[in-house]
C-alpha positions in Angstrom: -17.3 52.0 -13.8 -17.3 51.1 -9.8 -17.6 47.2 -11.0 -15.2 47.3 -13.6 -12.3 49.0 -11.1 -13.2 46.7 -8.0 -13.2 43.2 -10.4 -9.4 44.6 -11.4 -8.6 45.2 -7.8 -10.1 42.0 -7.2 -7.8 40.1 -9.9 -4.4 41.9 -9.0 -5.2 41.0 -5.1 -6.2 37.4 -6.2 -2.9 37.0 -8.8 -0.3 39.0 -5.6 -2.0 36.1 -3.1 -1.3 33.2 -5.9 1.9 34.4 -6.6 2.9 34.5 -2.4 1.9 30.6 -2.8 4.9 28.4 -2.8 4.5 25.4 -4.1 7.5 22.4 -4.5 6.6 18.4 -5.5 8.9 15.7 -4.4 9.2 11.9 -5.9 7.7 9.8 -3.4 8.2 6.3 -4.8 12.0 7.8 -4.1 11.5 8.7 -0.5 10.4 5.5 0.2 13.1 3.4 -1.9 15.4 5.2 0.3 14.3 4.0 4.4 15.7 1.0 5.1 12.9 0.5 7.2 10.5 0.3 4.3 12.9 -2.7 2.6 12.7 -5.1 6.1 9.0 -4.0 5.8 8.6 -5.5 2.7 10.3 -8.5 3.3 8.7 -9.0 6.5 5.0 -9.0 3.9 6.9 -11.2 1.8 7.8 -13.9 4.7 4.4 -14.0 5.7 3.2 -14.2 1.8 5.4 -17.0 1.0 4.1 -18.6 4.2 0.3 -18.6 3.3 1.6 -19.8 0.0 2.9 -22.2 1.2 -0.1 -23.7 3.3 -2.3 -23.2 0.5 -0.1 -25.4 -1.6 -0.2 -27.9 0.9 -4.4 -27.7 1.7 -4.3 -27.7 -2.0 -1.8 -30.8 -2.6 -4.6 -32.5 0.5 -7.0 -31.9 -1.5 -6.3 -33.0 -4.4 -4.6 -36.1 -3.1 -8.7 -36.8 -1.9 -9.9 -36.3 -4.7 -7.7 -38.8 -6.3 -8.5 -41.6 -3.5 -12.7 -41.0 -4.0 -12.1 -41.0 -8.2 -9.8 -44.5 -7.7 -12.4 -45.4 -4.7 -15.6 -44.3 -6.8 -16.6 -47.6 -8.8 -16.6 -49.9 -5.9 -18.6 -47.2 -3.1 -22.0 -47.2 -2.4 -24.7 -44.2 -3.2 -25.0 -43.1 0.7 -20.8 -43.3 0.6 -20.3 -41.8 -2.3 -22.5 -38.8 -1.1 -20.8 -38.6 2.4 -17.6 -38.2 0.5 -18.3 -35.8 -2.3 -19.8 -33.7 1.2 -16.2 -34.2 2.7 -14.7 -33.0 -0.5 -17.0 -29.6 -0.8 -16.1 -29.1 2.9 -12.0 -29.2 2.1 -12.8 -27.0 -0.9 -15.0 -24.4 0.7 -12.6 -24.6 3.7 -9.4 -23.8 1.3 -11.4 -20.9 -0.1 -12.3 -19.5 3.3 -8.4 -19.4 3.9 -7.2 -18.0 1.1 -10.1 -15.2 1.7 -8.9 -15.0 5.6 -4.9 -14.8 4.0 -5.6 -12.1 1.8 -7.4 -10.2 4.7 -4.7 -10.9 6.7 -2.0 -10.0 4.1 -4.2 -6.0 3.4 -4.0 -6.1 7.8 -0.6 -6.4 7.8 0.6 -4.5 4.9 -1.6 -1.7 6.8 0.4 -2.0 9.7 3.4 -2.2 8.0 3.1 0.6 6.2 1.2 3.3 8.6 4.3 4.2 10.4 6.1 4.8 7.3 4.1 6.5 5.4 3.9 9.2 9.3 7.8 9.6 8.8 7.1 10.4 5.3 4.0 12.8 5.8 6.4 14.2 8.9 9.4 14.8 6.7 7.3 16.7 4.4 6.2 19.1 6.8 9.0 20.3 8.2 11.0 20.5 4.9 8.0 22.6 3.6 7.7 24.4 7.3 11.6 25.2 6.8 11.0 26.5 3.5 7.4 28.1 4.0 5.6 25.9 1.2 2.6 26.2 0.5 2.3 23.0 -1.1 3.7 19.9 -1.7 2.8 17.9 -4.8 4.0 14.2 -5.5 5.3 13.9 -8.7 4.0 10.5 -9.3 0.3 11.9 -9.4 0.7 15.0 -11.6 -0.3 15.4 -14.9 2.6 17.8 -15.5 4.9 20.1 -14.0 7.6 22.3 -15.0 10.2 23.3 -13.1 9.2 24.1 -9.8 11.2 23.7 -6.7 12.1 20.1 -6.1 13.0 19.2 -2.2 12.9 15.0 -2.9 16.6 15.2 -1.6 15.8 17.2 1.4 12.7 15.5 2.4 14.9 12.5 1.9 17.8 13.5 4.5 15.2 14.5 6.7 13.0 11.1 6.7 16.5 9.5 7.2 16.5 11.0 10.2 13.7 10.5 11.6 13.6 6.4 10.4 16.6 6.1 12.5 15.1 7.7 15.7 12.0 5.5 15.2 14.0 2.0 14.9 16.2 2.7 18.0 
């Protein structure tokens, strides 16, 4: 009888603690649409994308355009020449591998960096929305399998990381 009275004190003290919980979820792909720092972000990563392009394409056009001198050069080299060349070629295509290898390194480095203190205005936002509000959780819609209604504070958070974008870019 004891064990049967303290598991239903048990599960009404549990279900009063759940129920103190707050919990809200905000649309983070929204949040971040909105800081205009975010959109010179992005097209700072996409200046320096279309630069590696670029030089690609042109280590790529070199290449190429050696390849097409050896095949036209081919018929009239010698063995030891043909050799040394077809090592000059595997060099120029190892070596335009090895850059596009170091480019997407570089492109992950700077997208990190890009995005760190963004993604701190956000995480900052978010807390003192939920502090204002005494949330117990915040869920991003984006990730959840479901939810039904539930407090949405997308809007706040968003007025709030307005705020602090435009203190961090003065």
């Amino acid at each position: 009888m004891k064990r049967i009275v303290l598991a239903l004190v048990l599960m009404f003290s549990v279900g009063s603690v759940v129920a103190q919980q707050k919990i809200a979820h905000v649309n983070s792909q929204k949040l971040l649409d909105t800081l205009p720092s975010r959109r010179a972000a992005i097209e700072q990563l996409k200046a320096f994308e279309e630069s590696g392009v670029k030089e690609l394409q042109e280590m790529e056009a070199d290449f190429n355009k050696q390849i097409a001198i050896y095949e036209k050069n081919r018929p009239t080299m010698s063995p030891v020449i043909i050799k040394i060349e077809e090592e000059k070629l595997m060099k120029k295509q190892q070596a335009l591998q090895e850059r596009e290898q170091s480019l997407n390194s570089e492109m992950q480095a700077v997208s990190q960096e890009l995005n760190k203190p963004i993604l701190e205005r956000v995480q900052k936002a978010v807390e003192i929305v939920s502090d204002r509000k005494k949330l117990s959780y915040v869920i991003d819609e984006s990730s959840t399998l479901y939810f039904k209604g539930g407090m949405d504070i997308t809007n706040e958070v968003v007025t709030e990381l307005l705020r602090l974008d435009a203190e961090a870019t003065k």
